[in-house]
BAFI-3210 file (N, C-alpha, C; in Angstrom, 3 decimals, decimal comma, padded with zeros to 6 digits):
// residues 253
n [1|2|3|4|5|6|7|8|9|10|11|12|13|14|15|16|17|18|19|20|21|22|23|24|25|26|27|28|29|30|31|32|33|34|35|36|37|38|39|40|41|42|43|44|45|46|47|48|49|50|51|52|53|54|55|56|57|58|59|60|61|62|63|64|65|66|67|68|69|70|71|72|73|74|75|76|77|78|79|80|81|82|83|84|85|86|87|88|89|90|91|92|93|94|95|96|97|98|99|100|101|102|103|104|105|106|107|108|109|110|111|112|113|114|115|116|117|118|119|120|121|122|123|124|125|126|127|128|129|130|131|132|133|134|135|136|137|138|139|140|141|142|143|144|145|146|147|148|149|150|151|152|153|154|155|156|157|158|159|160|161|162|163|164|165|166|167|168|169|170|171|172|173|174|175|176|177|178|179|180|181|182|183|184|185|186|187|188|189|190|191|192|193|194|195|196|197|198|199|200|201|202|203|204|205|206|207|208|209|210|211|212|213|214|215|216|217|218|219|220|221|222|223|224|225|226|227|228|229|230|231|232|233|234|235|236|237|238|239|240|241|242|243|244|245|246|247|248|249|250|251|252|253]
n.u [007,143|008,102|006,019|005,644|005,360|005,041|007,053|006,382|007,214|007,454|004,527|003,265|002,553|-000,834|-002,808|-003,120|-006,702|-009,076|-010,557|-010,124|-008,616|-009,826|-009,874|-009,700|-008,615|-007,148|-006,813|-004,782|-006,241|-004,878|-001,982|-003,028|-003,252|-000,558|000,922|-000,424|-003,394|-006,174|-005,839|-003,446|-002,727|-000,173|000,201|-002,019|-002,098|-000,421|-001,109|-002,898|-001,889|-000,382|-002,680|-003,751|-002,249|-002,371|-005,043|-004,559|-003,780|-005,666|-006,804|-009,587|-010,670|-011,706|-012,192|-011,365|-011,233|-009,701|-010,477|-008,132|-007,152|-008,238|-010,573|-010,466|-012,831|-012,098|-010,322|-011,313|-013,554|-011,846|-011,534|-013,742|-015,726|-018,832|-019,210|-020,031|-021,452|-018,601|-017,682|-019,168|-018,231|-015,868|-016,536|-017,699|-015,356|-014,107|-015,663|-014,800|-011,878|-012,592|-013,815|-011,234|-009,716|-010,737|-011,346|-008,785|-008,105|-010,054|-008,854|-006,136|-007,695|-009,428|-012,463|-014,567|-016,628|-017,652|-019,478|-021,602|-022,127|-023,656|-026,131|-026,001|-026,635|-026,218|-023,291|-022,583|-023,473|-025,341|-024,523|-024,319|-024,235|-024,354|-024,788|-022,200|-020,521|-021,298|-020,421|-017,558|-017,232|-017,664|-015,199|-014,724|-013,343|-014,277|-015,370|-015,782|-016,877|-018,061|-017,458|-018,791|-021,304|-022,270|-021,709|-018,618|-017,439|-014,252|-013,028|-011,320|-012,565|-014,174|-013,568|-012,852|-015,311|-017,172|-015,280|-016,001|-018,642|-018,703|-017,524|-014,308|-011,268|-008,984|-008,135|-006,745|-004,499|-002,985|-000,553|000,194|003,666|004,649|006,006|004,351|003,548|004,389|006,096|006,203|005,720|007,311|008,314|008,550|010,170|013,015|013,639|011,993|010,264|009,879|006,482|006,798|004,111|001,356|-001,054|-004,813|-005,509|-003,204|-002,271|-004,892|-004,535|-001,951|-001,954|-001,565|-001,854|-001,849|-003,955|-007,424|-008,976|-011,385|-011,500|-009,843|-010,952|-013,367|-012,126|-010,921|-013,090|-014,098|-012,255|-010,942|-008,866|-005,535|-003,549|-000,894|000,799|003,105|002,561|004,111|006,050|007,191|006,382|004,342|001,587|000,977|002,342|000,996|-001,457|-001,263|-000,359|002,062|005,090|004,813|005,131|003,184|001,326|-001,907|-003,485|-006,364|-005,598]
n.v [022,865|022,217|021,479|022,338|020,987|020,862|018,516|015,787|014,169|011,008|009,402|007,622|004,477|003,522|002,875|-000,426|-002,096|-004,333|-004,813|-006,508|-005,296|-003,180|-003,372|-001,316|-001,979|-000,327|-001,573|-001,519|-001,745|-001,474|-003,270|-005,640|-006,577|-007,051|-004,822|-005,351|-005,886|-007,547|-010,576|-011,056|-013,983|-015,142|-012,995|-011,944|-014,331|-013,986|-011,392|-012,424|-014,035|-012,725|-010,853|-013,436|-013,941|-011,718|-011,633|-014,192|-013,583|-012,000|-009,468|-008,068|-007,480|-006,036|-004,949|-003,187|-002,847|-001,550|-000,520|-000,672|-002,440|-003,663|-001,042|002,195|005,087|008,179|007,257|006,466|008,302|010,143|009,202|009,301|008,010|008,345|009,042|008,524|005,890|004,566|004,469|003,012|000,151|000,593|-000,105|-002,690|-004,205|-003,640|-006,200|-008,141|-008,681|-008,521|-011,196|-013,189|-012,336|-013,838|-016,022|-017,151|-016,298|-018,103|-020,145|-020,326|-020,798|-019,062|-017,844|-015,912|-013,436|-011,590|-008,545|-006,813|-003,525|-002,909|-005,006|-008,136|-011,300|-013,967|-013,632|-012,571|-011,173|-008,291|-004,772|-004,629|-002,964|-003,404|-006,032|-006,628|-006,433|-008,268|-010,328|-009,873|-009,147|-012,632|-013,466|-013,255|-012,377|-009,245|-008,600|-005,771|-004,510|-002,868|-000,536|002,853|001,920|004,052|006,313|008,801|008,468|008,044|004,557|005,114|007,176|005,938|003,990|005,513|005,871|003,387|002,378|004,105|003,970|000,841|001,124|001,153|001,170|002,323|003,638|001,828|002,740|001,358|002,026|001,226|001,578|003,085|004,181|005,909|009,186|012,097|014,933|016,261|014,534|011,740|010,447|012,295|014,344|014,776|016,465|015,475|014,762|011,885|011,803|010,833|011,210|013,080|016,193|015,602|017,973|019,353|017,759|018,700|021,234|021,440|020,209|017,279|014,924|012,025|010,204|010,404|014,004|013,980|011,585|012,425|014,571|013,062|011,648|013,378|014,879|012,820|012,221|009,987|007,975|007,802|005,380|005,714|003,422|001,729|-000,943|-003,070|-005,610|-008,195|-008,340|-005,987|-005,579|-007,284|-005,957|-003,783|-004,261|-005,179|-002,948|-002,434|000,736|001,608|003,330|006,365|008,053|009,571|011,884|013,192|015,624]
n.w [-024,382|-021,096|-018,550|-014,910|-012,072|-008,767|-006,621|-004,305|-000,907|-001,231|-000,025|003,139|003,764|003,781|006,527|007,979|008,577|009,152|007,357|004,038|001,104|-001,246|-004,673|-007,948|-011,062|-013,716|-016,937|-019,811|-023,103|-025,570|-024,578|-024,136|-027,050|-027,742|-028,923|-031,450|-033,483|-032,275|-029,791|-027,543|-026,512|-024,974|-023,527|-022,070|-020,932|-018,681|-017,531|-016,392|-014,598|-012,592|-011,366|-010,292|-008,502|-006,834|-005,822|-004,320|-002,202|-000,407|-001,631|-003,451|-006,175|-008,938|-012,291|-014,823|-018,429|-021,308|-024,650|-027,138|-028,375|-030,333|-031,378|-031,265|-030,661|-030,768|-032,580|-035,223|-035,699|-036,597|-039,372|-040,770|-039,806|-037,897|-034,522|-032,174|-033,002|-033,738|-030,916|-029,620|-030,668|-029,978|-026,965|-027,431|-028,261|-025,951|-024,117|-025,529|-024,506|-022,019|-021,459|-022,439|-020,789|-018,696|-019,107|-018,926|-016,197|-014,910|-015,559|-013,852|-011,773|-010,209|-009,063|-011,487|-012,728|-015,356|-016,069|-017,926|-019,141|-021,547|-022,464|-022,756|-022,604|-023,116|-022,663|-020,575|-017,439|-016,512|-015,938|-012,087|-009,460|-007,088|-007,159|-007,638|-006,332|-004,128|-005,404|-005,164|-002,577|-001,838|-003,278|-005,330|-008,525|-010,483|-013,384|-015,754|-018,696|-022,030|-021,944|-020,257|-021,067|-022,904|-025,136|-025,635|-024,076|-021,893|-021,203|-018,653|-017,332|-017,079|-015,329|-012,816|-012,000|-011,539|-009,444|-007,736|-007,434|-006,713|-004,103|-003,494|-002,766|-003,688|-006,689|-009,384|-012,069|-014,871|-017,158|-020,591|-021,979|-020,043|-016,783|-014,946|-013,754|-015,358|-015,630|-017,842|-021,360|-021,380|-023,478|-025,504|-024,477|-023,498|-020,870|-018,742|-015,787|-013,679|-011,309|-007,632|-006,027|-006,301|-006,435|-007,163|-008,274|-009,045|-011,147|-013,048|-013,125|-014,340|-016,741|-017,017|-019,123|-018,757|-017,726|-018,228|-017,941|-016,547|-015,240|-013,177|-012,049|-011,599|-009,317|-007,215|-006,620|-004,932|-002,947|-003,499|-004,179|-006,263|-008,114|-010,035|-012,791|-014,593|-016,729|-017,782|-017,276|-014,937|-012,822|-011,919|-011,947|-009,645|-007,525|-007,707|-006,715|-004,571|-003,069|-003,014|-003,001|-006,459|-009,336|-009,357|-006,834|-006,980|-005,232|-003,289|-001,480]
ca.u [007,474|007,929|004,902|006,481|004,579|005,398|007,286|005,625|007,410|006,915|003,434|003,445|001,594|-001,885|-002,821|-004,476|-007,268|-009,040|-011,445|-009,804|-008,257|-010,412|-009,409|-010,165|-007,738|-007,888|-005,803|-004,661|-006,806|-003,878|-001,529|-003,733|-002,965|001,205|001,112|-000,885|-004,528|-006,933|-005,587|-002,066|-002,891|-000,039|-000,237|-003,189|-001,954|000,772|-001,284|-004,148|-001,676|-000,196|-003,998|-004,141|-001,016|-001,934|-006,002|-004,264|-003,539|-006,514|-007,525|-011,220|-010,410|-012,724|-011,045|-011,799|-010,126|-009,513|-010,163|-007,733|-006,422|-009,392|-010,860|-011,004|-013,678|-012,235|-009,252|-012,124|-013,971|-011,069|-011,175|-014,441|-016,937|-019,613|-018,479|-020,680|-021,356|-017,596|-017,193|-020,474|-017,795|-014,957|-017,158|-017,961|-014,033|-013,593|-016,048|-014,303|-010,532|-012,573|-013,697|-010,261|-008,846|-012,422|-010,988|-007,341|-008,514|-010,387|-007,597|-005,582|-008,340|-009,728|-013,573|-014,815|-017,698|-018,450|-020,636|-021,260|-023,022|-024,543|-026,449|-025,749|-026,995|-025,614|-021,512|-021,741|-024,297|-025,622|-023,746|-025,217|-023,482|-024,213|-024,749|-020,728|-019,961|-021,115|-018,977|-016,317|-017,327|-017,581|-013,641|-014,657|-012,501|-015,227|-014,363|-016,458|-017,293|-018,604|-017,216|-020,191|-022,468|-022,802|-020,397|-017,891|-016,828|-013,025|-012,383|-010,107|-013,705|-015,593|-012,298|-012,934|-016,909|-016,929|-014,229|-016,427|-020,001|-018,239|-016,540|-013,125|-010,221|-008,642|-008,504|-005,319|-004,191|-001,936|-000,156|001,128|004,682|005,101|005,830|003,550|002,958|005,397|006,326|005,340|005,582|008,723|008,476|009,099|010,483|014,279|013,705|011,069|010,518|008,661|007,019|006,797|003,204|000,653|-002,695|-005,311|-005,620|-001,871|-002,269|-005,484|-003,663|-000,793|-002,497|-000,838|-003,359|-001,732|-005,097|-008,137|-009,348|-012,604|-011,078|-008,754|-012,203|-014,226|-011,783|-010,717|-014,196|-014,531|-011,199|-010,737|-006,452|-005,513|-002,467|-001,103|001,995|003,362|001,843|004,758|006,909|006,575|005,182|004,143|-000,055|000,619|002,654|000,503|-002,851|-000,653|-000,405|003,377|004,965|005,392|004,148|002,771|000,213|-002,642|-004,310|-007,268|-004,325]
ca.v [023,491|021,505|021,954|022,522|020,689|020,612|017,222|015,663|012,654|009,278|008,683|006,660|003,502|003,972|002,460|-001,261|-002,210|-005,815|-005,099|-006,455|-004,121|-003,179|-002,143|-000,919|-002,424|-000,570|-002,262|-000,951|-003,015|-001,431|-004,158|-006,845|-007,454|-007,155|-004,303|-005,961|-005,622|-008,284|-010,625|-011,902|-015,001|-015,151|-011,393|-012,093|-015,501|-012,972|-010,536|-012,582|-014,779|-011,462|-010,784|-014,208|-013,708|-010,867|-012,061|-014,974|-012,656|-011,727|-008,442|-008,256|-007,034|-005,073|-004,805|-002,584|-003,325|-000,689|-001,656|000,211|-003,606|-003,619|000,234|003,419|005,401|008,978|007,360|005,974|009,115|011,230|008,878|009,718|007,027|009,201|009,322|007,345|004,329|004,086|004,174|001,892|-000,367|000,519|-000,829|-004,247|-004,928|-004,175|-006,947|-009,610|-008,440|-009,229|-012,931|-013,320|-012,238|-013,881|-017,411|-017,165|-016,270|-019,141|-021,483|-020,060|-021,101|-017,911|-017,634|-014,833|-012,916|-010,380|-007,514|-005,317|-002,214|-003,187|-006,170|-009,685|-012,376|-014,944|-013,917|-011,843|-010,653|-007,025|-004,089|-004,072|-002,606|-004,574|-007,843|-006,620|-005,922|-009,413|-011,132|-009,527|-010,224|-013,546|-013,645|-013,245|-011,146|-009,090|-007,564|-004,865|-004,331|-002,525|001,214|002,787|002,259|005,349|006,993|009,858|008,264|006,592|003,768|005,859|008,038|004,630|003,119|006,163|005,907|001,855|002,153|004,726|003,097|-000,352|001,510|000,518|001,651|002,988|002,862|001,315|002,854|000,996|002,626|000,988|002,313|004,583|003,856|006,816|010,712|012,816|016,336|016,279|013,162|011,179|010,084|013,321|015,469|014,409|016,827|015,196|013,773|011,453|012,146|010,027|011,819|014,522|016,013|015,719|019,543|019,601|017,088|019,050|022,546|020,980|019,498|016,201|013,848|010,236|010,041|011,855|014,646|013,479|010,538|012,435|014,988|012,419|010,652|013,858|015,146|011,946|011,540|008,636|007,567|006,635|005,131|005,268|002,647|001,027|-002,662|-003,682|-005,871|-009,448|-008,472|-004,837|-005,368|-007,854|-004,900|-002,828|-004,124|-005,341|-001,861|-001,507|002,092|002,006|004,364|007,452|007,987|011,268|012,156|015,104|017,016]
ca.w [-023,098|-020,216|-017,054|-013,981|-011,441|-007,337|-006,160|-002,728|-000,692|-001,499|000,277|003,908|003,361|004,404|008,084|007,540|009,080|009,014|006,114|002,377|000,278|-002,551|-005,940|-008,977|-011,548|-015,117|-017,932|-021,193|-023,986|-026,596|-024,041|-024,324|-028,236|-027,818|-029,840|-032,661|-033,215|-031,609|-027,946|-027,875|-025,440|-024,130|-022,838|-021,522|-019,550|-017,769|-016,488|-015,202|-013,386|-011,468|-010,630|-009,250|-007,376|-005,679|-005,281|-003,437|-000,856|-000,566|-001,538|-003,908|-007,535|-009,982|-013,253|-016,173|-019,863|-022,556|-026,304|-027,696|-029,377|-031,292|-031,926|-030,407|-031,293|-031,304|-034,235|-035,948|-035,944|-037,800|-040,794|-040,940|-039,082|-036,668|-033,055|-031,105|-033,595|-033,385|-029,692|-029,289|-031,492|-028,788|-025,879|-028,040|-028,346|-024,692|-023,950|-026,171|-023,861|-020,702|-021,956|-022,546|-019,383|-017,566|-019,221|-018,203|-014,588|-013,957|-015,826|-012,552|-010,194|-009,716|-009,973|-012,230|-013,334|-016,236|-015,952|-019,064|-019,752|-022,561|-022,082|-023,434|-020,814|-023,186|-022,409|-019,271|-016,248|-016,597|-015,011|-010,847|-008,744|-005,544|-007,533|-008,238|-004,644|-003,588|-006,030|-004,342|-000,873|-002,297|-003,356|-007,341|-009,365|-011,257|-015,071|-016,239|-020,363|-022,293|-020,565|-019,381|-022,229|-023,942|-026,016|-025,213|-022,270|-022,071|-019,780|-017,680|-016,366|-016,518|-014,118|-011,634|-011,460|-011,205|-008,486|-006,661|-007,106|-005,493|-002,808|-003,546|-001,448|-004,788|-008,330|-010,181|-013,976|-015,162|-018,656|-021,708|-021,906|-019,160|-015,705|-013,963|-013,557|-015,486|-015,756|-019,527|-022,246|-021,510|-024,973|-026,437|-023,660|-022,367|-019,510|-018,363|-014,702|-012,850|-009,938|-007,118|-005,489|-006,918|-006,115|-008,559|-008,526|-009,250|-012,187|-013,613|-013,549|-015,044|-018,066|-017,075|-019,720|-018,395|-017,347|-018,623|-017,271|-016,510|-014,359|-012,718|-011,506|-010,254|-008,073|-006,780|-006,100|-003,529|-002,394|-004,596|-004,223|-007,731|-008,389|-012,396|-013,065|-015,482|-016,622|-018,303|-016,125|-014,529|-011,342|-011,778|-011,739|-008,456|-006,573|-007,692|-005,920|-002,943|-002,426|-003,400|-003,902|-007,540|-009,682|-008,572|-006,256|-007,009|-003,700|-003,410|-000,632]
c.u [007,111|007,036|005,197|005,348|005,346|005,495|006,768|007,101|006,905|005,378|003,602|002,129|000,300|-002,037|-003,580|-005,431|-008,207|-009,899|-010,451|-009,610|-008,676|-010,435|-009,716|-008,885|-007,930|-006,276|-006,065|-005,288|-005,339|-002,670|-001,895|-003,385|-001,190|001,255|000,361|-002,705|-005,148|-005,837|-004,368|-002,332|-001,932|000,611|-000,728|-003,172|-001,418|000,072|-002,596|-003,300|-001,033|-001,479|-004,120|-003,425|-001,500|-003,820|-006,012|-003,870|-004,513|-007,215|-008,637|-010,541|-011,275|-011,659|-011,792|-010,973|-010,303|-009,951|-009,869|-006,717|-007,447|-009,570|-010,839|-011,953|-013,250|-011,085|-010,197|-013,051|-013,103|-010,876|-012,637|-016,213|-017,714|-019,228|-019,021|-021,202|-019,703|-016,861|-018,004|-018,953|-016,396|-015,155|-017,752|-016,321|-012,986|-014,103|-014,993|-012,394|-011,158|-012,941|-012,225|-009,775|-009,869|-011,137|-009,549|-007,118|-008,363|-009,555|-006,495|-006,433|-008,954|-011,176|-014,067|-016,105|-016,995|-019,370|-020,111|-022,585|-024,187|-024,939|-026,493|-025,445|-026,180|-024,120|-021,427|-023,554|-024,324|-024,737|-024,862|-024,272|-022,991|-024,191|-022,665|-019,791|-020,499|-020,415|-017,795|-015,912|-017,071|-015,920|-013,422|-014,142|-014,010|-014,714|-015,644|-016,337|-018,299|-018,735|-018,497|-021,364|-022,932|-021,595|-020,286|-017,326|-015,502|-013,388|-012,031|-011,641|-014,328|-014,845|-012,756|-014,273|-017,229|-015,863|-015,148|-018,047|-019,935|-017,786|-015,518|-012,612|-009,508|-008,475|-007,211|-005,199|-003,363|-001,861|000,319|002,494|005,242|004,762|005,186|003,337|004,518|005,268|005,681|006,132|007,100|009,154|008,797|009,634|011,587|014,104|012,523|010,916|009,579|008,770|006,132|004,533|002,977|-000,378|-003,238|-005,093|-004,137|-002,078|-003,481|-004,780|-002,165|-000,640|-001,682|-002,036|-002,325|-002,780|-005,899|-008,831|-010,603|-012,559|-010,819|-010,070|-012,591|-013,443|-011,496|-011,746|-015,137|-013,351|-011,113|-009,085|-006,589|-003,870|-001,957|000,438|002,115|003,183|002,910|005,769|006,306|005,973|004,440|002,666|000,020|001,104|001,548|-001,119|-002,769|-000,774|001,343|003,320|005,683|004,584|004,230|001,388|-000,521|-003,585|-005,421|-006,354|-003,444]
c.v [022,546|022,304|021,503|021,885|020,243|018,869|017,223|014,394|011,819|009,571|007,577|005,727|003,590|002,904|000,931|-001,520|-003,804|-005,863|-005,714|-005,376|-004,510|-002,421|-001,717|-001,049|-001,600|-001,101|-001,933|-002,496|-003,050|-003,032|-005,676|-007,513|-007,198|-006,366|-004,400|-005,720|-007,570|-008,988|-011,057|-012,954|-015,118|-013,827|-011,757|-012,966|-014,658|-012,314|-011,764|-013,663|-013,817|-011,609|-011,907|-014,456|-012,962|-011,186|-013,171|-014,465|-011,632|-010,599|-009,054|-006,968|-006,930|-004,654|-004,284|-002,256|-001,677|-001,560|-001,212|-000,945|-003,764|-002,142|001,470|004,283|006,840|008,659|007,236|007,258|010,039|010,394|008,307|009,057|008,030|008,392|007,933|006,162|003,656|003,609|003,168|000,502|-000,710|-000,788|-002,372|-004,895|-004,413|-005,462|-008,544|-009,585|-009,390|-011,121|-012,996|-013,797|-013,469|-015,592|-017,722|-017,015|-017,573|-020,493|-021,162|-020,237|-019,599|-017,749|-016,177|-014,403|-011,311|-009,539|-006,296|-004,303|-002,482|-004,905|-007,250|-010,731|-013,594|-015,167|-013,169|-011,217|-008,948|-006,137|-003,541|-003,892|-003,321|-005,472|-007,990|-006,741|-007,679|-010,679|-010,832|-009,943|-011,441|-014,320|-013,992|-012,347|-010,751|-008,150|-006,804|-004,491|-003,260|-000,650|001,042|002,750|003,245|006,070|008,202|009,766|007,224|005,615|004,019|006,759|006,749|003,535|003,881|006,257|004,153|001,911|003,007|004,438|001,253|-000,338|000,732|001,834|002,983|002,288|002,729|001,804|002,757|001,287|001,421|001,538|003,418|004,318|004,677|008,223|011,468|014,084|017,028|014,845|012,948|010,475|010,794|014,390|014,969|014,625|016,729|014,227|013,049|011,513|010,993|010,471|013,025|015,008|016,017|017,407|019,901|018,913|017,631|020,573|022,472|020,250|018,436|014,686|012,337|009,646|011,187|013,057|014,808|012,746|011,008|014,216|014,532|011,767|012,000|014,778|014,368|011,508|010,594|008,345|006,831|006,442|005,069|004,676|002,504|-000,278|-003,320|-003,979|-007,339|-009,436|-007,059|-004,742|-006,097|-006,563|-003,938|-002,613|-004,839|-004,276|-001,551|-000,055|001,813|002,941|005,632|007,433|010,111|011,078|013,459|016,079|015,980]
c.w [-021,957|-018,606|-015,863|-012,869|-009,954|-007,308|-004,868|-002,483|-000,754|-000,011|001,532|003,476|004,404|005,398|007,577|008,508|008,897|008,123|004,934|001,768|-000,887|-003,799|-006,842|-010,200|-013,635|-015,777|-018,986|-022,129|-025,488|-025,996|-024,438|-025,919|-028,586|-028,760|-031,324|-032,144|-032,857|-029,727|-028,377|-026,466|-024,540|-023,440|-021,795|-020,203|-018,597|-017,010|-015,658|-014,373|-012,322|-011,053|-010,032|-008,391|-006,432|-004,848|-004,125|-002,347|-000,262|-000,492|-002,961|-004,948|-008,426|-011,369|-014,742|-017,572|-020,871|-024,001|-027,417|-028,725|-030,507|-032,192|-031,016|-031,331|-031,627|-032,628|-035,119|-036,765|-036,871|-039,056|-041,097|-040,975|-038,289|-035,393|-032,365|-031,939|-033,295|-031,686|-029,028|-030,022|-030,649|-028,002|-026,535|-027,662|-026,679|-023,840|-024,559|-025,593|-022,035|-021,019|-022,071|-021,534|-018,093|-017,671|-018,490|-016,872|-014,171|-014,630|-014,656|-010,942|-009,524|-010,489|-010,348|-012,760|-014,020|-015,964|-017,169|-018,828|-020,720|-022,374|-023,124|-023,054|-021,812|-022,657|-021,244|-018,740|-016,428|-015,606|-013,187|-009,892|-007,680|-005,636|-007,312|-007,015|-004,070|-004,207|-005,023|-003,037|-000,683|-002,577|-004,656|-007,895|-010,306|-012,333|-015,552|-017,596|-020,494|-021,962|-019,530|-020,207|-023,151|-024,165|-025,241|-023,744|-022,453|-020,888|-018,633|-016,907|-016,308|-015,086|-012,788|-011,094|-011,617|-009,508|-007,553|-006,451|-006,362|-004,944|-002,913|-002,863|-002,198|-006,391|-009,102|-011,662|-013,799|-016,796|-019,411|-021,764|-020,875|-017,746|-014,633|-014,463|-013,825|-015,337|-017,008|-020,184|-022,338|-022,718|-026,008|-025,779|-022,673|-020,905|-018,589|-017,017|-013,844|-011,568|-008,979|-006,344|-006,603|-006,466|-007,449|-009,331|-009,489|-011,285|-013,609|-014,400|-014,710|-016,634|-018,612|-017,917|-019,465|-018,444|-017,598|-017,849|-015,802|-015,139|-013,214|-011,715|-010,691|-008,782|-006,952|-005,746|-004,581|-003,186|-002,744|-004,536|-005,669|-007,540|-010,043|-012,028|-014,051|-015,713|-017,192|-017,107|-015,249|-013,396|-010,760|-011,305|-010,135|-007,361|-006,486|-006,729|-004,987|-002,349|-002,214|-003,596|-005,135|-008,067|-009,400|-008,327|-006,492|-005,720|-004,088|-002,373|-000,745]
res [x|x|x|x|x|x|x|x|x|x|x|x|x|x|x|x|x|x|x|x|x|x|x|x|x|x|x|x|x|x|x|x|x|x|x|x|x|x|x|x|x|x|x|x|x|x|x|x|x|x|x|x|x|x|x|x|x|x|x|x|x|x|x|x|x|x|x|x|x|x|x|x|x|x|x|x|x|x|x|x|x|x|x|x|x|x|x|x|x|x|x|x|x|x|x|x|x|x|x|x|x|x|x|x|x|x|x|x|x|x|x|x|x|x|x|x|x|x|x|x|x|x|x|x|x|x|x|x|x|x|x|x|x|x|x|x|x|x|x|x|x|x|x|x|x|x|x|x|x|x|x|x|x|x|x|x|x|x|x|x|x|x|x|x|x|x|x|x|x|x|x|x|x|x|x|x|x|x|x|x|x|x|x|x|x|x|x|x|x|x|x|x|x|x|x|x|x|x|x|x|x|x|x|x|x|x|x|x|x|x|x|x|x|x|x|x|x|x|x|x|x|x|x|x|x|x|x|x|x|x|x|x|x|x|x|x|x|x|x|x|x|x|x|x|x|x|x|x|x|x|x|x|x]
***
């Protein structure tokens, strides 16, 4: 059954002002291995030269990976691993997506720092918030690992509480397969439509899971602007943290 959810107009582009536009970038880790399990390199080259496309213009980029090329922890769990060893197992193989992406950065001239959750001073700088915020100031793309350290948490709630502990402007989900905010699953539902605008409220009532519930809470709880797109596409991640309208944009009104 298709969930009927109120269309808005496209969204006027918000007013600028002379601060940097600051984002919150998450990226599918399933993306990252071309369909295949572990990195497909040159994936990987693609998107981080968009990110240095659109960093060259200088907005301050925060970027949080999935590691859904590696493991997820609740598939892992139905074939009959315990929960949180497997998602502890997640957050390892989102770490080894941001090295990846960290290296391919700065082969584009773009300097980079790591910050994980779980600590491991040999490949990446502990998760600090403000250490993370003066990277930025700085004009360092910063990649975040590791979610948030403790199981039962996706990416997608660790994207919207990262984006709102480094005061970003808004927080970017970008999908695997699916260019934004449908009606219900355009993958199994012809009459299915995308919509250009939503509120969160709209998207919670509507039991629109693009984005998890969780995510799609907190941002709404602080006026958080998320945007969800589609990552597939040669210049989709640079529009996207230019502050193009693609996508759809979720607002709290």
């Amino acid at each position: 059954m298709t969930t009927t959810v109120p269309e808005h107009e496209t969204a006027a582009a918000p007013e600028s002002d002379d601060s940097p536009r600051r984002v919150l970038l998450k990226l599918s880790g399933e993306a990252f291995g071309g369909g295949n399990v572990g990195v497909d390199p040159d994936v990987v080259k693609g998107i981080a030269h968009q990110i240095a496309d659109a960093h060259r213009s200088g907005a301050q980029i925060a970027v949080v990976i999935g590691g859904g090329n590696f493991f997820r922890g609740a598939e892992l769990q139905q074939r009959g691993m315990e929960r949180a060893r497997a998602d502890y197992m997640g957050m390892l193989g989102t770490v080894m997506n941001c090295l990846a992406l960290q290296d391919f950065l700065e082969k584009e001239g773009v300097d980079t720092r790591v910050q994980t959750a779980i600590t491991m001073g040999q490949v990446a700088e502990p998760y600090i918030p403000r250490r993370a915020m003066r990277h930025l100031e700085k004009g360092r793309v910063v990649i975040f690992g590791a979610g948030a350290g403790m199981p039962y948490f996706s990416t997608d709630t660790v994207s919207a509480q990262r984006a709102l502990e480094i005061k970003c402007d808004q927080v970017l989900m970008s999908k695997h397969g699916v260019d934004g905010v449908y009606t219900a699953d355009p993958r199994t539902d012809a009459d299915a439509r995308k919509l250009d605008r939503l509120t969160f409220s709209e998207a919670l009532t509507g039991n629109l899971r693009v984005v998890d519930a969780a995510a799609f809470s907190l941002c709404m709880d602080n006026a958080l602007p998320m945007l969800v797109f589609g990552m597939d596409g040669e210049d989709s991640i640079t529009r996207a943290i230019k502050g193009e309208r693609i996508g759809t944009l979720v607002t709290a009104g």
